[in-house]
C-alpha positions in Angstrom: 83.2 95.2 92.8 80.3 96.9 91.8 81.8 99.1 88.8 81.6 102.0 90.5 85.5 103.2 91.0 86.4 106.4 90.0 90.1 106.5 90.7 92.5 103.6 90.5 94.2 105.4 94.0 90.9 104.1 95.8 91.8 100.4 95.1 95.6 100.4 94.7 98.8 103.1 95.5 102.2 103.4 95.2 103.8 106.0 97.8 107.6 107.4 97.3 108.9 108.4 100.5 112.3 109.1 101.6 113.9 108.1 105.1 115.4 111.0 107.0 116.7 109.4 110.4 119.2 106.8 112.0 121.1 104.2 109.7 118.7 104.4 107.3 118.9 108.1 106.3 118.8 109.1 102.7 117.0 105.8 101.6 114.1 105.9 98.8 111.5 103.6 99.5 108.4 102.7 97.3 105.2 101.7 99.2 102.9 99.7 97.2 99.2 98.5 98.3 96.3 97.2 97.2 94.5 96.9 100.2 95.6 92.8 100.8 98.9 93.0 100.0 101.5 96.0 100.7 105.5 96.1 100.1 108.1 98.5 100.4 110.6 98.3 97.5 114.4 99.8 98.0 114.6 102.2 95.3 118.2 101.9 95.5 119.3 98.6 95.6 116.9 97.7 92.0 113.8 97.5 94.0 114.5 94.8 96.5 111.8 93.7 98.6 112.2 95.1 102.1 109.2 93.8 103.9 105.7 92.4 102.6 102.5 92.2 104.4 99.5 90.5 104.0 96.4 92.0 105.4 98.4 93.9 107.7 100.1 91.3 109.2 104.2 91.5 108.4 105.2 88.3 106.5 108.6 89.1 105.8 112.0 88.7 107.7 113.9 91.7 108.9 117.1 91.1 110.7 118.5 93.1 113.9 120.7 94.8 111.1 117.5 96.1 110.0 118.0 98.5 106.7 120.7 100.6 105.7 121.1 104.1 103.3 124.9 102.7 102.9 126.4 101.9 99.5 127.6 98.6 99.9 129.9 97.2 96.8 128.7 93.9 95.2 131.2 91.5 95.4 
């Protein structure tokens, strides 16, 4: 870099945004990126990784289940 960054948001972000549709309504996610690496963090389950990509290409595992708003207890 040449020194010549004004705002940290022009390098690196992190987006709240909540879900409004299907099983996943109601969830707060955190979308973080830094231009090579972005994540979305479950708010509500103490930030757990949902998925992780890599210059845009998905590295993580989702199952069919895929993500749920649902309270589950932890056993």
């Amino acid at each position: 870099m040449n020194g010549k960054i004004n705002n940290l948001i022009q390098i690196a972000g992190i987006r709240r945004y909540t879900l409004t549709e299907g099983k996943e309504k109601g969830l707060d996610v955190l979308d973080c990126d830094n231009g090579k690496l972005r994540f979305l963090l479950n708010v509500g389950k103490s930030l757990d990784m949902m998925q992780l990509y890599h210059e845009g290409q998905n590295v993580s595992f989702v199952s069919k289940n895929g993500f749920t708003a649902r309270e589950l207890p932890f056993a």
